[in-house]
N, C-alpha and C positions, 0 to 999 in steps of 0.2 A: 875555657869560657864559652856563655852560649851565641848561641848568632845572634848578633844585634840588630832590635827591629828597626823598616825603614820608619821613617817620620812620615804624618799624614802630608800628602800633598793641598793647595788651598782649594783644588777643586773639591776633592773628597770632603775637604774641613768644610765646604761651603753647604753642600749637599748632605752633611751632616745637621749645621747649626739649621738651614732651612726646614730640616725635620721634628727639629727641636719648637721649631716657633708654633708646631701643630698640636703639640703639649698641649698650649691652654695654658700656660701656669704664670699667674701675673701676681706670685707672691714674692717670690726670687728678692733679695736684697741687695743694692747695690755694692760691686765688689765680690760678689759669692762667687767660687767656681760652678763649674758643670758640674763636676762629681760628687759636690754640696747640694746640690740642687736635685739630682738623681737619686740622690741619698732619702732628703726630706720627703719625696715623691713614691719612695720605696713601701708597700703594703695599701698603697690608697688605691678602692675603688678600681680606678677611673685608670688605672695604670697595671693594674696585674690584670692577670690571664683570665680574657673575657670581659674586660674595661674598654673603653671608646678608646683611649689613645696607647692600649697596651701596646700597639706594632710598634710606633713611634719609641716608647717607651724600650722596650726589649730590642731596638735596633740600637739607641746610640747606650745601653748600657752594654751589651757588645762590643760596640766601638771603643765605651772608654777604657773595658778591660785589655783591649787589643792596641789600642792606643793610648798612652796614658799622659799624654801631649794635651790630647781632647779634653780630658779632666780637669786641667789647669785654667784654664779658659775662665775670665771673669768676666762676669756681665754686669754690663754700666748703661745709664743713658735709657732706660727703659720708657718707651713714647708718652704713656697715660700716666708716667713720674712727670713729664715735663708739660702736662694739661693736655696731651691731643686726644682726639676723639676714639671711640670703638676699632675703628676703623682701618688709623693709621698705627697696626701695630709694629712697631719695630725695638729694635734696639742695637747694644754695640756689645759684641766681643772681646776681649784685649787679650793679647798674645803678649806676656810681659817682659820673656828674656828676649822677644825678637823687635816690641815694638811692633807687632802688626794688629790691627783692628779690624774687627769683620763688620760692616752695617748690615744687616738681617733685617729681613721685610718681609711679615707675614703674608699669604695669600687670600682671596677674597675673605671678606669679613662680615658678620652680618649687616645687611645695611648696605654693601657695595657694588651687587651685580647691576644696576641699574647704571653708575659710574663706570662701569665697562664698556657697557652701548655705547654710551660719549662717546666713549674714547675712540671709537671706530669712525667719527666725522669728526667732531671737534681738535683743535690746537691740542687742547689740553683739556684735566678735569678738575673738580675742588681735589681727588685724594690725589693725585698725580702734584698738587701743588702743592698740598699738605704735606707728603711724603717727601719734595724738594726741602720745605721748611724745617720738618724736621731733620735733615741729613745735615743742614745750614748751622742750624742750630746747634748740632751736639756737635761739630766740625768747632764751633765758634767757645761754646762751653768749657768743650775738652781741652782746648789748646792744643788741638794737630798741629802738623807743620809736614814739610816734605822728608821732615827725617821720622815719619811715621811711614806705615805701608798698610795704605785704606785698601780693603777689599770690599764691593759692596755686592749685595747677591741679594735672590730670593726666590720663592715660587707663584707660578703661576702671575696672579696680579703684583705679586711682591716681585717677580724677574721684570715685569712690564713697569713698576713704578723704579727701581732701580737703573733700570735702561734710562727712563725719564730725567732721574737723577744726572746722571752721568753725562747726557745730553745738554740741561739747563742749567748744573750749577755754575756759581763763579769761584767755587772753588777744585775746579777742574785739576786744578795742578797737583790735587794733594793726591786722586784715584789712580790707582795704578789700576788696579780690572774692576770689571762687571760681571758676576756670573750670575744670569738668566737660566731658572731651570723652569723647563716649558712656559716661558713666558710668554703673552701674545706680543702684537705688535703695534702700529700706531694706524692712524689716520693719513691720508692724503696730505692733510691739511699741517700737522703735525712735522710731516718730515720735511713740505716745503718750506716750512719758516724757518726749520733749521737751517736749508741749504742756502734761503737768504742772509740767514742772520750770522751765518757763520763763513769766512771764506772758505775753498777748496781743500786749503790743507787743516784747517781748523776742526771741517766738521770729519776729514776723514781720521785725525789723531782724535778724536772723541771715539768714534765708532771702532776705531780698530780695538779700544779699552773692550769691546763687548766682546763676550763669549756666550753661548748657549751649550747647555746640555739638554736633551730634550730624550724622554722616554720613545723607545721606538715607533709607538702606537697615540701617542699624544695628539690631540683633535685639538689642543687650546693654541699650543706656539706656533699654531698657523696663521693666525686668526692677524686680518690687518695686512700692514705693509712691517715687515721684517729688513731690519737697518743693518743687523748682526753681518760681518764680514761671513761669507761662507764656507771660509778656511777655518774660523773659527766656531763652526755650529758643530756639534756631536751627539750622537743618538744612542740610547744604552739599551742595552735587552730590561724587559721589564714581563716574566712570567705570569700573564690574564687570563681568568680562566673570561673565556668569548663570551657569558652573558654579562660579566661585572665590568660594565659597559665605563663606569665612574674609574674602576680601577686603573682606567690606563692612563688615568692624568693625575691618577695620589701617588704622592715623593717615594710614600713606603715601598710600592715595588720596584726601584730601583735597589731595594738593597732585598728584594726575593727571591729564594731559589725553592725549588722542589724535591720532598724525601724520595725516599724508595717508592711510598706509597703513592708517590704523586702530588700529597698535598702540601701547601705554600708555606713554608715558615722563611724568616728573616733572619738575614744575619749583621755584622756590625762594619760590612767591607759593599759597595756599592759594585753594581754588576756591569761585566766587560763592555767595552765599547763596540756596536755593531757597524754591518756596513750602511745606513741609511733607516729611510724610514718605512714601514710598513703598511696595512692596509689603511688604516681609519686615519693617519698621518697624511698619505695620500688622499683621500679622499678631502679629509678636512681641508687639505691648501687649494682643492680644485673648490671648494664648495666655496668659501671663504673669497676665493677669486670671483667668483659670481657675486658674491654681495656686494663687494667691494666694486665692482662695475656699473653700481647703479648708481641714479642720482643721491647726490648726498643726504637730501630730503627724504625717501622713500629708505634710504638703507640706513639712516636713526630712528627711522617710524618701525624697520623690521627689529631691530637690534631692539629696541628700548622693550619691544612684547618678549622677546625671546629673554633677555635678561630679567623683567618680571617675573616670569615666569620659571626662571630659576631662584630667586629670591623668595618665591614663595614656599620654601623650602628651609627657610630660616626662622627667625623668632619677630624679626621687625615686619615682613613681611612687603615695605615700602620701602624706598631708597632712603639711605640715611640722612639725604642733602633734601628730602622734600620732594624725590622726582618720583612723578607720575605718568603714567599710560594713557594719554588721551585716545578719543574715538577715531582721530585721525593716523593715531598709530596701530590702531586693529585693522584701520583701512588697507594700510601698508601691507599689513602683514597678511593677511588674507589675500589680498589681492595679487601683489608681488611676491614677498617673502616666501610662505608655502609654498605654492610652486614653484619656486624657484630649487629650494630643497628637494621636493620631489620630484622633479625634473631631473635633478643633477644626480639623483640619489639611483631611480628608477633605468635611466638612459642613457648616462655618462659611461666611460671606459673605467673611469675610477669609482663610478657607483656599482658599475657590475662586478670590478675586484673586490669591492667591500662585501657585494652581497655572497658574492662564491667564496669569499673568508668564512661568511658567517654561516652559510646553509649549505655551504659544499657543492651548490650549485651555479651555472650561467647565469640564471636569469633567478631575481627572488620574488619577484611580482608579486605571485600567487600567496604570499605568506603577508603580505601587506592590504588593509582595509584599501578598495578600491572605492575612489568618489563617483557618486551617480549624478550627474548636473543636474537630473529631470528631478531625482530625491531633497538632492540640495535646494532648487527652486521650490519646488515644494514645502520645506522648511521655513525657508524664507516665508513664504505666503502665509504661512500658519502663525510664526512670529510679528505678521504684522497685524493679523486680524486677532490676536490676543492683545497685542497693543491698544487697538480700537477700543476691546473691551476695557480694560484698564482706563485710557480714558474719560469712561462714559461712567465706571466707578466712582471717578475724582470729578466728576460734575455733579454724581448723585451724592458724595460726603459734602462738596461745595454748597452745595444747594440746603441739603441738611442744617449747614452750619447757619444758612440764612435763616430759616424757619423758626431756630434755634431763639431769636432774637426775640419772638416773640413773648417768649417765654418771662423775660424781663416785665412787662408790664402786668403779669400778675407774680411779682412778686419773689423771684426767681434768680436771686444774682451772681450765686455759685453759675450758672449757664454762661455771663461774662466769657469767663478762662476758657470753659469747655467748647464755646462758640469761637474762642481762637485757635484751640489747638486743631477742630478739626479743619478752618480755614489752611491752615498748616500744612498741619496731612494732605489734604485734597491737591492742594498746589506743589508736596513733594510726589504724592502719586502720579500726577500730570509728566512733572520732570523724568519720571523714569516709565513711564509710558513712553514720551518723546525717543530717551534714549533708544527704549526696545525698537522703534520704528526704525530710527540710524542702522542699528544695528541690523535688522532685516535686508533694510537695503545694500547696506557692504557684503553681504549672505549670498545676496542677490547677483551685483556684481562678479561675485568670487565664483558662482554656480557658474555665468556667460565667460568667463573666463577659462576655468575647467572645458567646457565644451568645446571651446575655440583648439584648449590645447588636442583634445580626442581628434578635431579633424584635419589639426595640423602637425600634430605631430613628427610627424619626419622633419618639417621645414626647420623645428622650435628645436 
């Protein structure tokens, strides 16, 4: 006989199904296995060699040859069957001769990084609560019980709203674990209510449920106040090549290795566990520590532009709940924010590891655009005397639009509409003249700031 393979463990199954959730595939029918599902997915596009999610794709059909456990697996309970938004993707696994069910929680979504920010001040967020409702839900639909074995997991946002779960349900008693892969963490605000809201030994049988696996270079599960027991946090080799900067926080390379020749292919078995975490690991939790020590005001003003501005990289382009970037969070973020990263990035112990990671040198300075505060004032002043102009634009269409009137008494009534819109124009041209002026002056600001830091440096 041949040697009998071992069976997946739930971490591995976990870190498997979370890579699955990066498929994309929201046609799957209730009931179907994995290996029904990988089957139907088989020759499309988007999944063979040189497709968006071939890695994803070619890692767990590895898996399910090598494991044929994985392929059994039927998935139930899928979030957008039960009405929930883009956003909150999840769904349920079932493990059917053992009785175990996986909750899987996709990673940010389009529409979500703005809900990130939040979540760095706030208790909580709309998807952190949506994500609870639907855990509530399918727990309540399904008709779990304690003679089931909930496993709940995800990546990235999906390890962070999983945590949340784990944390707020009331049906606490039915989780046996949480596995968080590079999940961030929470708010200040977040973990004190817990500690209110739950007694000593309450909130620590909640939290011992958490585990994290975390890629060894991972910049996200730093992020926040981290709850995870620290017996239970682990870090895996994950081979980047040093400029695929995105790479060290996508699930696929934990399950990368390297040919002969060097280059990256995947396999269907996730990669050994290291001793800790490495440069941009370090660096992220000291960076992260600094945000996290400013007023709560000023560190959602930063968070909210920095989250934008990864959304802008998606298809909504705006937060999916409505949220928006006001003037008072580019204040933030210019002001505080920026420097604060190029401080910590530039000066720090952990910014100069990072930078001798990445340039094989001490010091990387010389490889980063230096700020001139005399160039940036300068800026500034140029932006505000364009502003004037614009101004003095929307008084001459303003003005226009009165002359316009005259036109009516001989006879002229089509001029009516056109004598409104440019009253219109003229009053939205004013509006973003105004803004450009704001905007100069936080320029401004941000220039007297720069300069403070050049002649204080050492102190700062």
């Amino acid at each position: 006989m041949g040697e009998e393979k071992s069976r997946l463990s739930e971490s591995e199954t976990c870190l498997l199904l979370d890579t699955y959730m990066y498929l994309n595939y929201y046609e799957a029918e209730d009931g179907q296995k994995l290996e029904e599902i990988l089957a139907d997915l088989s020759g499309l596009p988007d999944y063979t060699a040189g497709g968006i999610h071939s890695g994803e794709y070619e890692i767990l059909q590895k898996a399910v040859a090598e494991k044929p456990e994985l392929g059994e697996l039927q998935i139930r309970a899928q979030s957008f069957q039960l009405g929930y938004d883009s956003g909150t993707r999840a769904c349920l696994f079932q493990e059917q001769s053992t009785e175990t069910v996986y909750v899987v929680y996709r990673g940010t979504g389009d529409g979500e990084w703005p809900d990130n920010g939040l979540g760095m001040t706030q208790e909580s967020t709309i998807q952190q609560q949506r994500a609870l409702s639907y855990f509530e839900k399918a727990m309540e639909t399904g008709g779990f019980t304690e003679d089931h074995r909930i496993i709940i997991t995800g990546h990235s946002k999906g390890g962070n709203k999983a945590q949340y779960v784990t944390m707020e349900t009331a049906y606490e008693n039915l989780i046996d674990k949480c596995y968080s892969i590079d999940g961030q963490g929470f708010s200040d605000a977040a973990v004190s209510k817990w500690k209110e809201k739950y007694s000593q030994s309450e909130y620590e049988s909640r939290t011992h449920k958490l585990y994290a696996i975390n890629g060894e270079n991972d910049y996200i599960n730093v992020l926040g106040q981290t709850i995870i027991p620290a017996e239970h946090i682990s870090y895996r080799y994950t081979p980047v090549e040093k400029n695929n900067i995105a790479g060290y926080h996508d699930i696929k390379y934990m399950f990368a290795a390297k040919d002969n020749e060097g280059n990256v292919i995947f396999t269907g078995q996730s990669n050994y566990v290291t001793g800790g975490q490495k440069e941009w690991g370090i660096f992220g939790r000291k960076l992260s520590n600094q945000i996290m020590a400013l007023d709560p005001p000023e560190r959602a003003g930063c968070a909210a532009v920095i989250m934008q501005l990864m959304e802008l990289k998606g298809e909504k382009k705006t937060g999916l709940n409505g949220e928006k970037v006001t003037l008072s969070d580019w204040q933030d973020f210019f002001q505080i924010g920026l420097p604060t990263v190029l401080i910590t990035f530039l000066f720090s112990e952990e910014g100069k590891g990072l930078t001798s990671f990445l340039f094989g040198r001490e010091s990387g300075q010389e490889y980063f655009y230096k700020v001139v505060p005399a160039q940036m004032a300068g800026r500034a002043e140029e932006a505000e005397q364009i502003a004037l102009q614009i101004e003095e634009i929307a008084a001459e269409v303003e003005a226009a639009a009165d002359r316009l009137k005259g036109c009516l008494k001989y006879g002229f009534p089509y001029s009516i509409g056109v004598c409104g819109k440019l009253k219109k124009k003229g009053g939205k041209i004013e509006k973003e003249a105004d803004q450009l002026k704001q905007m100069s002056a936080v320029l401004e600001t941000a220039a007297q700031l720069y300069a403070a830091c050049e002649q204080n440096i050492a102190d700062i």
